[in-house]
MARBA-3410 file (N, C-alpha, C, O; in Angstrom, 1 decimal):
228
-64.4,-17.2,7.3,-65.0,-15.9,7.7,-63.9,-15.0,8.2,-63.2,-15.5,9.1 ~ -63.8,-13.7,7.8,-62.8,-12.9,8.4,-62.7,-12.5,10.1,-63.8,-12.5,10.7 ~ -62.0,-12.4,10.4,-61.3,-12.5,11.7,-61.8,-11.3,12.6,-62.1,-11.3,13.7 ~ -61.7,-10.1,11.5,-62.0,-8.8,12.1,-63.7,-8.2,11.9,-64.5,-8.1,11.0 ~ -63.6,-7.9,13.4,-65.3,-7.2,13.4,-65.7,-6.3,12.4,-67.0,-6.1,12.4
-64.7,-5.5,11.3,-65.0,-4.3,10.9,-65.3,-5.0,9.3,-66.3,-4.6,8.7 ~ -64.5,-6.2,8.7,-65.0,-6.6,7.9,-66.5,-7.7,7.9,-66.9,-8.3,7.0 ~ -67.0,-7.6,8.9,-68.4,-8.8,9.0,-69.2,-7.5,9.2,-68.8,-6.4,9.4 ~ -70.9,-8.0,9.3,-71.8,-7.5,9.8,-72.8,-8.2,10.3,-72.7,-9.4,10.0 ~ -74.0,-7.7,11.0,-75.2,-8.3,11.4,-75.9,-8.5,10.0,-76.1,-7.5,9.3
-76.3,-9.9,9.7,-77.0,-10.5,8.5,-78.1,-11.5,8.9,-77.9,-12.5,9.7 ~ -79.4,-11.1,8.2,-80.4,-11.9,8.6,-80.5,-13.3,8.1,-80.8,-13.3,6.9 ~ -80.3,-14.6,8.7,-79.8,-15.5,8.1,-80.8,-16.6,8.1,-81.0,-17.5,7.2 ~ -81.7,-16.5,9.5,-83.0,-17.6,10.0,-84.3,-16.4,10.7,-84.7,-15.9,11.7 ~ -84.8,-16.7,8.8,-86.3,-15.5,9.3,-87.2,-16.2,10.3,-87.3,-17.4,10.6
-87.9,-15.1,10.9,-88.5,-15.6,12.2,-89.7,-16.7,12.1,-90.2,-17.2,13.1 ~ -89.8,-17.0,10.9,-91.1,-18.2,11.0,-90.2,-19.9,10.8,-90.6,-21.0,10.9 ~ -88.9,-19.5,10.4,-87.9,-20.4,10.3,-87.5,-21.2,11.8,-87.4,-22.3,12.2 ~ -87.4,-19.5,12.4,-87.1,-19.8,14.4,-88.2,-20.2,14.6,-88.1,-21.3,15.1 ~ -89.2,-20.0,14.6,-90.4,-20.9,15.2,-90.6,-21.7,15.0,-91.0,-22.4,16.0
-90.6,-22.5,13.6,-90.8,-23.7,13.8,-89.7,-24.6,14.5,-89.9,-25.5,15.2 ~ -88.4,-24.1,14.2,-87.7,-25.2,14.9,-88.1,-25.0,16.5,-88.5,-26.0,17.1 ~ -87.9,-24.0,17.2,-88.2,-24.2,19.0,-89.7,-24.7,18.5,-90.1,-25.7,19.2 ~ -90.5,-24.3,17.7,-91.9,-25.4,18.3,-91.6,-26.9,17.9,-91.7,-27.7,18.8 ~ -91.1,-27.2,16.7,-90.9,-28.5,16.9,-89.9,-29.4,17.7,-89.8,-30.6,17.8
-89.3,-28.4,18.2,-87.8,-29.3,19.5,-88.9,-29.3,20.7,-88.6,-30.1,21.5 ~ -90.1,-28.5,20.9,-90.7,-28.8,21.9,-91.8,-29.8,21.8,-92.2,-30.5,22.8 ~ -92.5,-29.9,20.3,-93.5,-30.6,20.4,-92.7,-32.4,20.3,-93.5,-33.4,20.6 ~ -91.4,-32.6,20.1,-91.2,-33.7,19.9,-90.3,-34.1,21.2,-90.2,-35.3,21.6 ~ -90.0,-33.3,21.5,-90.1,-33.5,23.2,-90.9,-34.0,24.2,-90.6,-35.0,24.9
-92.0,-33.3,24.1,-93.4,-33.5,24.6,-93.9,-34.7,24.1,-94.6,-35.4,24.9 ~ -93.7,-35.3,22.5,-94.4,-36.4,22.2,-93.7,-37.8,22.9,-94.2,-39.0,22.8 ~ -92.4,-37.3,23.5,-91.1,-38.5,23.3,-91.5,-38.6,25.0,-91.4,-39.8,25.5 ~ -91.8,-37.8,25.7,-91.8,-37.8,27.4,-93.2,-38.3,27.5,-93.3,-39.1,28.4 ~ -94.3,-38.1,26.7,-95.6,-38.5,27.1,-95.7,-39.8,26.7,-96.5,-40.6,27.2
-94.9,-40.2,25.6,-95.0,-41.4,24.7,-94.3,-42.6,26.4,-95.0,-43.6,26.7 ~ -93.6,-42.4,26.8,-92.9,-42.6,27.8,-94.0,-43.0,29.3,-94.4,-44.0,29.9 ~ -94.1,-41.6,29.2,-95.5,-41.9,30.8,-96.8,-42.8,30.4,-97.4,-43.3,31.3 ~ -97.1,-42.9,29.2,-98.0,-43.5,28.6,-99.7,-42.9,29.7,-100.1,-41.8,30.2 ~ -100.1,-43.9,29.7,-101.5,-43.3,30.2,-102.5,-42.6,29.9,-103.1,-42.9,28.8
-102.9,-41.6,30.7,-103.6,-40.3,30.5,-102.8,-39.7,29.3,-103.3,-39.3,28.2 ~ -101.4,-39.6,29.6,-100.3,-38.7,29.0,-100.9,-39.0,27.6,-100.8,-38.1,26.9 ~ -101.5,-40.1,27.0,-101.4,-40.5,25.9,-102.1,-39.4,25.2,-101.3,-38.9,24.4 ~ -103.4,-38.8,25.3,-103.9,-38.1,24.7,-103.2,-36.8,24.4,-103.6,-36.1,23.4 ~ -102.0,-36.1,25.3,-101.2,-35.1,24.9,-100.4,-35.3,23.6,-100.0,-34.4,22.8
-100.0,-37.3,23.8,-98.9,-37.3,23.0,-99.4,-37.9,21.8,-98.6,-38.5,21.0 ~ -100.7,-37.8,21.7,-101.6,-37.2,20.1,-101.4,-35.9,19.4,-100.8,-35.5,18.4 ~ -102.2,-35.3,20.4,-102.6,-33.6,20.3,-101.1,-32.9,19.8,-101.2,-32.0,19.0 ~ -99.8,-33.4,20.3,-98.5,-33.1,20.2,-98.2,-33.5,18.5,-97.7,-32.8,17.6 ~ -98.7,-35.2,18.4,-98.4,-35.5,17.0,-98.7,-34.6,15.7,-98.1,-34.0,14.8
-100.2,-34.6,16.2,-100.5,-33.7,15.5,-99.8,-32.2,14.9,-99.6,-31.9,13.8 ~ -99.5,-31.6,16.3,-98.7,-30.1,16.2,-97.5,-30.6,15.4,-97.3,-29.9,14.4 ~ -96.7,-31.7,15.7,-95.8,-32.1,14.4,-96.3,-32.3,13.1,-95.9,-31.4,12.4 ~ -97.0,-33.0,12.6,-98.0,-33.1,11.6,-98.3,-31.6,10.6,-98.2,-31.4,9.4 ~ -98.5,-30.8,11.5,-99.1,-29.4,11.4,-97.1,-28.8,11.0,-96.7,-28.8,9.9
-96.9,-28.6,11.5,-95.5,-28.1,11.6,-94.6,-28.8,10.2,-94.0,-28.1,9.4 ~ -94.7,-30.1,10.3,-94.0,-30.6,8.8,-94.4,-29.9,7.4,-93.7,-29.7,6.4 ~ -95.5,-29.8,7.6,-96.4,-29.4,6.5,-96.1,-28.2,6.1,-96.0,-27.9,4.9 ~ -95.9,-27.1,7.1,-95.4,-25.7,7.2,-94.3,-25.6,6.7,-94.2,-24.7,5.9 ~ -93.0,-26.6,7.1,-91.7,-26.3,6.5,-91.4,-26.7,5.1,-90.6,-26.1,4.4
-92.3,-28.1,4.6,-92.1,-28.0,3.2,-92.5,-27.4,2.6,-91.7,-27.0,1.8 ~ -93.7,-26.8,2.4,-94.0,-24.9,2.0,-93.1,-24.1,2.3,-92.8,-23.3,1.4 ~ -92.7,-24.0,3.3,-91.7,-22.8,3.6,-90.4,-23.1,2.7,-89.9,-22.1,2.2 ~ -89.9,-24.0,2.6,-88.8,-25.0,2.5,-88.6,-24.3,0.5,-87.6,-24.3,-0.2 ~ -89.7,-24.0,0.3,-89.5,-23.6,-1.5,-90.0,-21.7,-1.1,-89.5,-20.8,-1.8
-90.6,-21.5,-0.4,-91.3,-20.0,-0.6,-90.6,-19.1,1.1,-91.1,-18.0,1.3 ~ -89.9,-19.4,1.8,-89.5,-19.7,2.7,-88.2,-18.0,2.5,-88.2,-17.4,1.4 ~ -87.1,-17.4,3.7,-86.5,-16.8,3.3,-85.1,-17.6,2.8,-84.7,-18.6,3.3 ~ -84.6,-16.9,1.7,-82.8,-17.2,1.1,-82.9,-18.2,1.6,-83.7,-19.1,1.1 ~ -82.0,-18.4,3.0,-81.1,-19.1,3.4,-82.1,-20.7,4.2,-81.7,-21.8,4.6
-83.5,-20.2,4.1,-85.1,-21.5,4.9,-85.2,-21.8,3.5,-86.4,-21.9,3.4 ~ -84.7,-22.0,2.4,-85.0,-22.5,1.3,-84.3,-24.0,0.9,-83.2,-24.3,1.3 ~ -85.3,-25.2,0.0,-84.2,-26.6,0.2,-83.4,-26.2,-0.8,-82.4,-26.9,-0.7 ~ -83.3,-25.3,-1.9,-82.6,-24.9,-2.6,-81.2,-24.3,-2.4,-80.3,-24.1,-3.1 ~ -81.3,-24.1,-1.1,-80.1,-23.4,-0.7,-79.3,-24.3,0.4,-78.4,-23.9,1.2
-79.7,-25.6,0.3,-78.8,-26.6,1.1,-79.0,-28.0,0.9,-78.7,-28.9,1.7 ~ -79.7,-28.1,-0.6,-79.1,-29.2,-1.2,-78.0,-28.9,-1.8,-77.8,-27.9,-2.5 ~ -77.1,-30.2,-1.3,-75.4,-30.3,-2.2,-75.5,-31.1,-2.3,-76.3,-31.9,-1.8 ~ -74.3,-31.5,-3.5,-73.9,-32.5,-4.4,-72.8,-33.0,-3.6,-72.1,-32.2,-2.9 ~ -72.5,-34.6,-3.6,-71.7,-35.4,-3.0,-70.4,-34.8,-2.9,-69.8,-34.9,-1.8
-70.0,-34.2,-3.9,-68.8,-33.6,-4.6,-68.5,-32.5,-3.4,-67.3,-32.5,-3.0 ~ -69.5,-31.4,-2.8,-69.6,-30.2,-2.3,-69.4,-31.0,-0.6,-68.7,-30.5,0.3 ~ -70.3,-32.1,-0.6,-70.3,-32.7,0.5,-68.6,-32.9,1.4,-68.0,-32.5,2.3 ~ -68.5,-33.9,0.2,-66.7,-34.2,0.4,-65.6,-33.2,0.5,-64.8,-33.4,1.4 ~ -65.6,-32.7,0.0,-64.7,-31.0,0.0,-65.1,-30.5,1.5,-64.3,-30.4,2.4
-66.0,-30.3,1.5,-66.6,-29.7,3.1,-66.0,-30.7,4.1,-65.2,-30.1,4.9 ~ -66.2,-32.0,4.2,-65.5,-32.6,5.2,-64.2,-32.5,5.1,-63.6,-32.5,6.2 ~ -63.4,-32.5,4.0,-62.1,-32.2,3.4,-61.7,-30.8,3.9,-60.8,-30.2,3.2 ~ -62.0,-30.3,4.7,-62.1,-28.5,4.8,-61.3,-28.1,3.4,-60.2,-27.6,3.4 ~ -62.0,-28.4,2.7,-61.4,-27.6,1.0,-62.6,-27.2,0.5,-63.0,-27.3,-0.6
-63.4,-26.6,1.6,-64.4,-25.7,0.8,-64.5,-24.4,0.1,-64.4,-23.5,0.9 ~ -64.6,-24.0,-1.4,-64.4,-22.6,-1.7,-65.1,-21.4,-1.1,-66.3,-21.3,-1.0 ~ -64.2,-20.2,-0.7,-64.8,-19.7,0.1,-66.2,-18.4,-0.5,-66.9,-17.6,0.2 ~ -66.3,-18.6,-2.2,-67.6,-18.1,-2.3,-68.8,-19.6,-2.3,-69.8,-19.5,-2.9 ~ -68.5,-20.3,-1.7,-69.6,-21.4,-1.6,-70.9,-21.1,-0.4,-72.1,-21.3,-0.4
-69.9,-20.3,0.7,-71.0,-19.6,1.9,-71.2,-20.8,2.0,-72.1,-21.1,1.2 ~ -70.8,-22.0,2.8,-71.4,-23.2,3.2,-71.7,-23.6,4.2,-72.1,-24.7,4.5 ~ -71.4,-22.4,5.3,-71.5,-22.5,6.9,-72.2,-21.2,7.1,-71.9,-20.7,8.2 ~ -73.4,-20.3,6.1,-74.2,-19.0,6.1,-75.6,-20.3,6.9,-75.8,-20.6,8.0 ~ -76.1,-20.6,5.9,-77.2,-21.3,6.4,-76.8,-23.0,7.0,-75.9,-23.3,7.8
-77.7,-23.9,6.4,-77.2,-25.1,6.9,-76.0,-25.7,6.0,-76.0,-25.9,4.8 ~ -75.1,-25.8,7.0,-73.8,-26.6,6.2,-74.1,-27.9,5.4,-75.2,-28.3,5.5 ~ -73.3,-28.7,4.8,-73.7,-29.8,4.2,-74.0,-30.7,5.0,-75.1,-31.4,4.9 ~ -73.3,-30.9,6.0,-73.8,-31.9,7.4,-74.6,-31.5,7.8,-75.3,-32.5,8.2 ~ -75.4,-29.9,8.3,-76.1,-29.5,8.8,-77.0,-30.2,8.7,-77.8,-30.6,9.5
-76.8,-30.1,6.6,-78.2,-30.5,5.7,-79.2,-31.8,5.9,-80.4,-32.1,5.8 ~ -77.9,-32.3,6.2,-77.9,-34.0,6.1,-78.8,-34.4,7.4,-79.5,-35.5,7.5 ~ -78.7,-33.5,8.6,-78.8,-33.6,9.7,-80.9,-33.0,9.7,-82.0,-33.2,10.2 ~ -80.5,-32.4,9.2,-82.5,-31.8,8.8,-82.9,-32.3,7.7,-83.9,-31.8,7.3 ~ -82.5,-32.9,7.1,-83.5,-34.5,5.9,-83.6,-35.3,7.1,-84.7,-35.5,7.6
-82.9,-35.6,7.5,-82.9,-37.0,8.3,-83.9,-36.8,9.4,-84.6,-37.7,9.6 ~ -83.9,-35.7,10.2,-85.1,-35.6,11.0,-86.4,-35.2,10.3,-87.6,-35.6,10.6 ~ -85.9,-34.4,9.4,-88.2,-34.6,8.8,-88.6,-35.7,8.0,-89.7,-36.1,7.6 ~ -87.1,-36.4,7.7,-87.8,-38.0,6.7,-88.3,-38.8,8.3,-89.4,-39.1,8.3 ~ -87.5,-39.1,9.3,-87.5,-39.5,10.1,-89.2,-39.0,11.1,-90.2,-39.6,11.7
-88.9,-38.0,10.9,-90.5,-37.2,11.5,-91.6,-37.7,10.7,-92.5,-38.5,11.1 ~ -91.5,-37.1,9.5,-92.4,-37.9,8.6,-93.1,-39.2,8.2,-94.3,-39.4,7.9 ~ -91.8,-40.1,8.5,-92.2,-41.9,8.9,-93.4,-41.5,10.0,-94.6,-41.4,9.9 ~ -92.6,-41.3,11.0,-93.4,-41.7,12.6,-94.7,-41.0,12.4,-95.6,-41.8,12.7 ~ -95.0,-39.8,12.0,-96.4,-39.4,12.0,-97.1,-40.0,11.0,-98.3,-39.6,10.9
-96.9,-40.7,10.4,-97.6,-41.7,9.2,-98.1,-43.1,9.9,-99.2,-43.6,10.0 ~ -96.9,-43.3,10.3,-97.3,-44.9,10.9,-98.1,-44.3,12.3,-99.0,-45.1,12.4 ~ -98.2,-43.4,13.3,-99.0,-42.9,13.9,-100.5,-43.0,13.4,-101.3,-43.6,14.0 ~ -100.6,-42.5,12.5,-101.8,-42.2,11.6,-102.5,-43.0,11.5,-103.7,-42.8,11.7 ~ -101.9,-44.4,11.0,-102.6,-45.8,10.7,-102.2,-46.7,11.9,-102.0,-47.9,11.7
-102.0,-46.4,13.0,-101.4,-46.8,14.0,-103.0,-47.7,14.9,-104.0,-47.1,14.9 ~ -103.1,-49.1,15.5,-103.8,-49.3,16.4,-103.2,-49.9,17.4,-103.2,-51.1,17.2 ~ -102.6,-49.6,18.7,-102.3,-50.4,19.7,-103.7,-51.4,20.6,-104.0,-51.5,21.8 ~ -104.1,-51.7,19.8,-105.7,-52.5,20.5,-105.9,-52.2,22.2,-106.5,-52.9,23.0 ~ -105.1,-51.1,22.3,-106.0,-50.9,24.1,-106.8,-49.9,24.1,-108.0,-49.8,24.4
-105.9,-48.8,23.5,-106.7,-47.2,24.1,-106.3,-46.0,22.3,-107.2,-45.2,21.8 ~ -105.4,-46.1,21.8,-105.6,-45.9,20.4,-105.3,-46.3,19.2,-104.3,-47.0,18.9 ~ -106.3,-45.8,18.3,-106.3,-45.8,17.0,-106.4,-44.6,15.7,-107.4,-43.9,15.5 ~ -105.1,-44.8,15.1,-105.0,-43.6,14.4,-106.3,-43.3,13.4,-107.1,-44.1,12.8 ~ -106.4,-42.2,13.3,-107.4,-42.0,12.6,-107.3,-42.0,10.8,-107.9,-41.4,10.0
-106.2,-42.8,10.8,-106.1,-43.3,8.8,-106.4,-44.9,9.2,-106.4,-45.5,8.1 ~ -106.5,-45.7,10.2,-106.1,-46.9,10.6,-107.5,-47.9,9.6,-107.4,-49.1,9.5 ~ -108.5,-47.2,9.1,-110.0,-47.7,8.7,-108.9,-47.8,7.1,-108.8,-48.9,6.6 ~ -108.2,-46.8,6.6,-107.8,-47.2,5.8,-106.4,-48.2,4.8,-105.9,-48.2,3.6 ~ -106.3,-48.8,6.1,-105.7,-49.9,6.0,-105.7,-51.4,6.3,-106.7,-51.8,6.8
-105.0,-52.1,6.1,-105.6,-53.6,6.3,-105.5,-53.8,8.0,-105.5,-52.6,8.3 ~ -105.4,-54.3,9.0,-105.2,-54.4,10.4,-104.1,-55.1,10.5,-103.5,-55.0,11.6 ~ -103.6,-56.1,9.5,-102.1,-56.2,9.6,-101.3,-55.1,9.5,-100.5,-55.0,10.5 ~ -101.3,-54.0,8.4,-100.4,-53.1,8.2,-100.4,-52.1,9.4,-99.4,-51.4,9.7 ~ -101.7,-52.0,9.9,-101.6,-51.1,11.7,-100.6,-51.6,12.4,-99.6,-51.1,12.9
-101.1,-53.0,12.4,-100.1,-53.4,13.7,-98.7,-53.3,13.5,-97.9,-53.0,14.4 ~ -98.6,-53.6,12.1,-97.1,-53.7,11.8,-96.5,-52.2,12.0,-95.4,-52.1,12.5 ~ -97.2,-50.9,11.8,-97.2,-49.7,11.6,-97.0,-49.4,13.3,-96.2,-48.7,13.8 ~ -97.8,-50.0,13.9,-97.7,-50.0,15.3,-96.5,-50.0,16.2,-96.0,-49.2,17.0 ~ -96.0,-51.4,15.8,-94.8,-51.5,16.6,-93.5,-50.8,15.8,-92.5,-50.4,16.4
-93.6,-50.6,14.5,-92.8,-49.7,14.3,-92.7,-48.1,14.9,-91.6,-47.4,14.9 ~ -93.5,-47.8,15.2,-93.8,-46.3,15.7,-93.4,-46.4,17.2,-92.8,-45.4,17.5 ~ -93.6,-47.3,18.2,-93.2,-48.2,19.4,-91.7,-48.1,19.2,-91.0,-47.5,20.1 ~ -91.2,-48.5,18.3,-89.6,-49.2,18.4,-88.9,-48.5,17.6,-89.1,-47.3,17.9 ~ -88.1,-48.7,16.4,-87.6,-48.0,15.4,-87.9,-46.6,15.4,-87.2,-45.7,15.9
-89.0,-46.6,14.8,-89.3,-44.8,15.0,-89.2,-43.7,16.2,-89.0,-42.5,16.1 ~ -89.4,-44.4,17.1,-88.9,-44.0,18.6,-87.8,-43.3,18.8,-87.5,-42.2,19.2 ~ -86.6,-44.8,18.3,-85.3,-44.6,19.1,-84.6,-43.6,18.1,-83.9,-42.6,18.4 ~ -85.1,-44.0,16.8,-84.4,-43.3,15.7,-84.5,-42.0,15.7,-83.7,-41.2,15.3 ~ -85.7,-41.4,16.3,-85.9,-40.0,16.1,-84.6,-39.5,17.6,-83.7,-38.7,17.6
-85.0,-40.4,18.8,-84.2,-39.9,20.1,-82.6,-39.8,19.8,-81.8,-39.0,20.3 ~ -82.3,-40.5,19.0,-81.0,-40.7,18.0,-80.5,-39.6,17.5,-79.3,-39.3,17.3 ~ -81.1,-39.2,17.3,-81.0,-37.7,15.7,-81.0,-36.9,16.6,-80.5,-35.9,16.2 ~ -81.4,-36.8,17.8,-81.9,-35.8,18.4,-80.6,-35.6,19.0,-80.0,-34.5,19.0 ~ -79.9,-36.6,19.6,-78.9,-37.0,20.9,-78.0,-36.3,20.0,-77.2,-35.6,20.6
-77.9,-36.5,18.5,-76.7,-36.5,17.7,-76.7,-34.8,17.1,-75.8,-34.1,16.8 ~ -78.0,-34.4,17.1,-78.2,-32.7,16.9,-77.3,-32.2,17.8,-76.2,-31.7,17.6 ~ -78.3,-32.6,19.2,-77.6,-31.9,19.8,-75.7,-31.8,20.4,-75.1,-30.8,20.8 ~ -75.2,-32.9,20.4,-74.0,-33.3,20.2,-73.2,-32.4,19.3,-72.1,-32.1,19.5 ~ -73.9,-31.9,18.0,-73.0,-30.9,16.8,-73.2,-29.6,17.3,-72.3,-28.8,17.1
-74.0,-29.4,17.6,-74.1,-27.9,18.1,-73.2,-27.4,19.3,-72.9,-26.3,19.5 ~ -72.9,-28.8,20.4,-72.0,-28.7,21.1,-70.2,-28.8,20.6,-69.4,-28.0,21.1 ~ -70.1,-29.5,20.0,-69.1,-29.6,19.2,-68.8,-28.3,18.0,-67.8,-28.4,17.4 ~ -69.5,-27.3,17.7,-69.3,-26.3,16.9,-69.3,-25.5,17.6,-68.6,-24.5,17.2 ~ -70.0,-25.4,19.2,-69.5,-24.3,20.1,-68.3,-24.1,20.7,-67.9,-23.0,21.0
-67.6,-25.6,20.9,-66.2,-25.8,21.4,-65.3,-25.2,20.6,-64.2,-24.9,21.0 ~ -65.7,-24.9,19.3,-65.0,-24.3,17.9,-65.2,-22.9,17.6,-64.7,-22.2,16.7 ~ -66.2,-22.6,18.5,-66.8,-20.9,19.2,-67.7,-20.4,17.9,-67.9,-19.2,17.6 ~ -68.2,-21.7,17.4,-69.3,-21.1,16.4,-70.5,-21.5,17.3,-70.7,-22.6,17.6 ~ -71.1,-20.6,17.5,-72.3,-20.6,18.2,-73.2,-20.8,16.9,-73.2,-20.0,15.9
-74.2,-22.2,17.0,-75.6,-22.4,16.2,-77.1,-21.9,16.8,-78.1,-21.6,16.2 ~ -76.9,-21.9,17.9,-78.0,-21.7,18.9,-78.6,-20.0,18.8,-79.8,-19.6,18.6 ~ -77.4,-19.1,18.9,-77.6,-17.6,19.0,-78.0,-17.4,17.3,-78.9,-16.6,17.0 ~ -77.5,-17.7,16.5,-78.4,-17.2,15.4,-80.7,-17.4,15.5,-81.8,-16.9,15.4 ~ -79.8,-18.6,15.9,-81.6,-19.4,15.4,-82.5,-19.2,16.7,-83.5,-19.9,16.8
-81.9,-18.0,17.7,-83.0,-17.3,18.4,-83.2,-15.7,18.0,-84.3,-15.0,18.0 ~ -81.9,-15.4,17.8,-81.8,-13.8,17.6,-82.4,-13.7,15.2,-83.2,-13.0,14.6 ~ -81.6,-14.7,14.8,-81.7,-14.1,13.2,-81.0,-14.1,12.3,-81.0,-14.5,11.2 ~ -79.9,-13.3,13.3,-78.7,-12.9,12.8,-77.3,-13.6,13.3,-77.0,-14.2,14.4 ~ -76.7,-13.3,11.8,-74.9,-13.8,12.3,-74.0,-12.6,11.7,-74.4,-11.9,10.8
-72.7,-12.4,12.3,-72.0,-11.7,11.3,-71.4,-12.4,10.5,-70.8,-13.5,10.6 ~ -71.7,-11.4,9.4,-71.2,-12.0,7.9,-70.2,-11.1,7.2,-69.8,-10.1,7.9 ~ -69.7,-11.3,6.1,-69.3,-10.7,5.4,-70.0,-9.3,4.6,-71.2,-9.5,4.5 ~ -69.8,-8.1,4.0,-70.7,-7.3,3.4,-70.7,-8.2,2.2,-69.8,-8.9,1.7 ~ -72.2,-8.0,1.7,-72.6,-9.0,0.2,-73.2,-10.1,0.5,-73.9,-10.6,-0.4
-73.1,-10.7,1.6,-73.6,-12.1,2.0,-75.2,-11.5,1.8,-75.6,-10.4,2.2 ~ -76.0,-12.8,1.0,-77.1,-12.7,1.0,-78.0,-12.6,2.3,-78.0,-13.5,3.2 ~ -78.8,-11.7,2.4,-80.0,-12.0,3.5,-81.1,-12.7,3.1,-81.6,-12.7,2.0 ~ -81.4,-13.2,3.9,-82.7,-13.6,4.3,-84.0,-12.4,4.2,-84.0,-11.3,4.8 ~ -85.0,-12.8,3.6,-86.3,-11.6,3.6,-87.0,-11.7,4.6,-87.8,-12.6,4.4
-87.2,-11.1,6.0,-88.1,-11.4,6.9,-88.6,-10.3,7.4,-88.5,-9.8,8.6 ~ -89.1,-9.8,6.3,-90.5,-8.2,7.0,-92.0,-9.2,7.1,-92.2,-10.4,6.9 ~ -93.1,-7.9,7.5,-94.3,-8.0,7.6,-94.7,-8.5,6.5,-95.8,-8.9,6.9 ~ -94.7,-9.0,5.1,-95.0,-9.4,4.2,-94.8,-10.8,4.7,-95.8,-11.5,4.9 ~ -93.4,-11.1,4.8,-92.7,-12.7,4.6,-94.1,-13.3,6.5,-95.0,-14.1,6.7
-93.7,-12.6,7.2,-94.2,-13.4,8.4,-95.9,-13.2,8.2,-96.6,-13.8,9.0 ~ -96.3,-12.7,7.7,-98.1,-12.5,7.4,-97.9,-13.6,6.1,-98.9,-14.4,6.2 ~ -97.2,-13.9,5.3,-97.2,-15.3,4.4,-97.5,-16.4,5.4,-98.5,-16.9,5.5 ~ -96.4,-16.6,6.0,-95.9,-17.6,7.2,-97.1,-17.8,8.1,-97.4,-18.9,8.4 ~ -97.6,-17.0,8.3,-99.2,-17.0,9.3,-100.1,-17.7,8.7,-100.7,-18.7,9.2
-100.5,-17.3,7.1,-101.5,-17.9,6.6,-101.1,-19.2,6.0,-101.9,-20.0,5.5 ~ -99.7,-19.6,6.1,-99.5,-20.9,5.8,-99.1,-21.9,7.0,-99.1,-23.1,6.9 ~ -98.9,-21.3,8.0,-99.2,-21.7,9.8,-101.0,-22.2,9.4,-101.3,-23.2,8.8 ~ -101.6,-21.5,9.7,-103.0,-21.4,10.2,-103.5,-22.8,8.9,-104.3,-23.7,9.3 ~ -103.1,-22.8,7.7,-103.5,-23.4,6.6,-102.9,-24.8,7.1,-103.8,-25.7,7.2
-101.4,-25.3,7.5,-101.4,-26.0,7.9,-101.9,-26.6,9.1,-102.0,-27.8,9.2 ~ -102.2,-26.1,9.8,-103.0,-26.5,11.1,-104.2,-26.9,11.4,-104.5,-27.6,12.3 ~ -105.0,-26.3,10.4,-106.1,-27.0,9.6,-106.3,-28.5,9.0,-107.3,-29.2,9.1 ~ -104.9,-28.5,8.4,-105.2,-29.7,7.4,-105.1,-31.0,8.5,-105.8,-32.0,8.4 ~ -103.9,-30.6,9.5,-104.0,-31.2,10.9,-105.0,-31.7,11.8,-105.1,-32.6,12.6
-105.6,-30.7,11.5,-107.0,-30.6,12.5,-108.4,-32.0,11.2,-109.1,-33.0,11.4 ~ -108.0,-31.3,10.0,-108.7,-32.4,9.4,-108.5,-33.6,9.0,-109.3,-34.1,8.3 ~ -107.3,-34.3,9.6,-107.2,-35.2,9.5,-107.3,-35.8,10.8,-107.8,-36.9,10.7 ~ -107.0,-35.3,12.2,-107.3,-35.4,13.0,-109.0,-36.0,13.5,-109.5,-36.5,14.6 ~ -109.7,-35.5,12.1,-111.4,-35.5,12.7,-111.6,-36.7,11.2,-112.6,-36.6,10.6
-110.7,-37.8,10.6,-111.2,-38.4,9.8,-111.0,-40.0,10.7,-110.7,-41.0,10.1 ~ -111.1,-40.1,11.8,-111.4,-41.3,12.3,-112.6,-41.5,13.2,-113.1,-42.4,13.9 ~ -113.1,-40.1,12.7,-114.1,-40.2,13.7,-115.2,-39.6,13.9,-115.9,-39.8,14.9
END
């Protein structure tokens, strides 16, 4: 990226329903990881919370194909080839591989929504025989709950607090390098180069984003009411 202010500009890079979902889901899995913790009463929050992940995953793989430029999986799947070069810092410089998510970045957001993904599944068909049971749990055998159980308990737990410890660790490490990740993905924008693609985020793109918010949250909600 060029050095001088006069050759970059303000470029829309993380449309606003992009920023939302990530601060809602850094909070709802927060909230699921602290109440999962207090257990108790807390427990019914750190449903209500699954859910809002549940709801939220569902939003970004929609978004993830219909989504703006740079919120698209099209625009940050790479090839092993692109991957290696990147860690090699021999990346070409029309590749734009540090506009949206870098190849590591990429690697770093599969791994949390495959990882998210597990856990609200095995949630789903989850029974801890005291106080709940997921509401897919009728459609499975009662071995596969339980087994589903302690996976979601153990593995799925640490693995997600893992990913999380290690997010946040890169974003510290790319700040020490005075690339700020944080200020884009509240504000929108980064300066870029002139030509660098934007991102589409008018009244069209975020009234999409609403009815596919609202659509997933629903489906959440209906699954939520199939155990019961």
């Amino acid at each position: 990226m060029p050095d001088s202010l006069d050759a970059v500009r303000p470029t829309r890079v993380w449309d606003l329903p992009t920023r939302l979902f990530h601060w809602l889901l850094a909070a709802a899995v927060i909230g699921c990881v602290v109440t999962a913790k207090i257990g108790g009463g807390a427990m019914v929050w750190h449903t209500r919370l699954g859910f809002c992940v549940l709801a939220l995953i569902v939003f970004r793989l929609v978004w993830g194909i219909v989504g703006g430029h740079w919120s698209r999986f099209v625009r940050f799947v790479y090839a092993p080839g692109t991957l290696i070069r990147y860690l090699k810092g021999q990346a070409r410089p029309d590749e734009q591989l540090d506009v949206g998510h870098s190849p590591t970045g990429a690697l770093s957001v599969f791994a949390i929504l495959g990882v998210l993904m597990a856990q609200v599944g095995t949630g789903l068909i989850s029974d801890d025989e005291i106080a709940f049971i997921g509401p897919l749990n009728r459609y499975v055998s009662p071995e596969t709950g339980l087994a589903a159980t302690s996976l979601h308990k153990t593995w799925g737990q640490w693995l997600i607090i893992s990913l999380v410890v290690l997010h946040v660790l890169a974003i510290v490490a790319y700040l020490l390098k005075r690339n700020n990740l944080v200020k884009p993905m509240i504000g929108g924008d980064k300066l870029l180069p002139p030509g660098t693609p934007a991102s589409a985020d008018g009244p069209a793109q975020r009234v999409l984003a609403l009815a596919l918010g609202l659509a997933a949250g629903g489906l959440a909600w209906w699954v939520s009411r199939l155990g019961g």
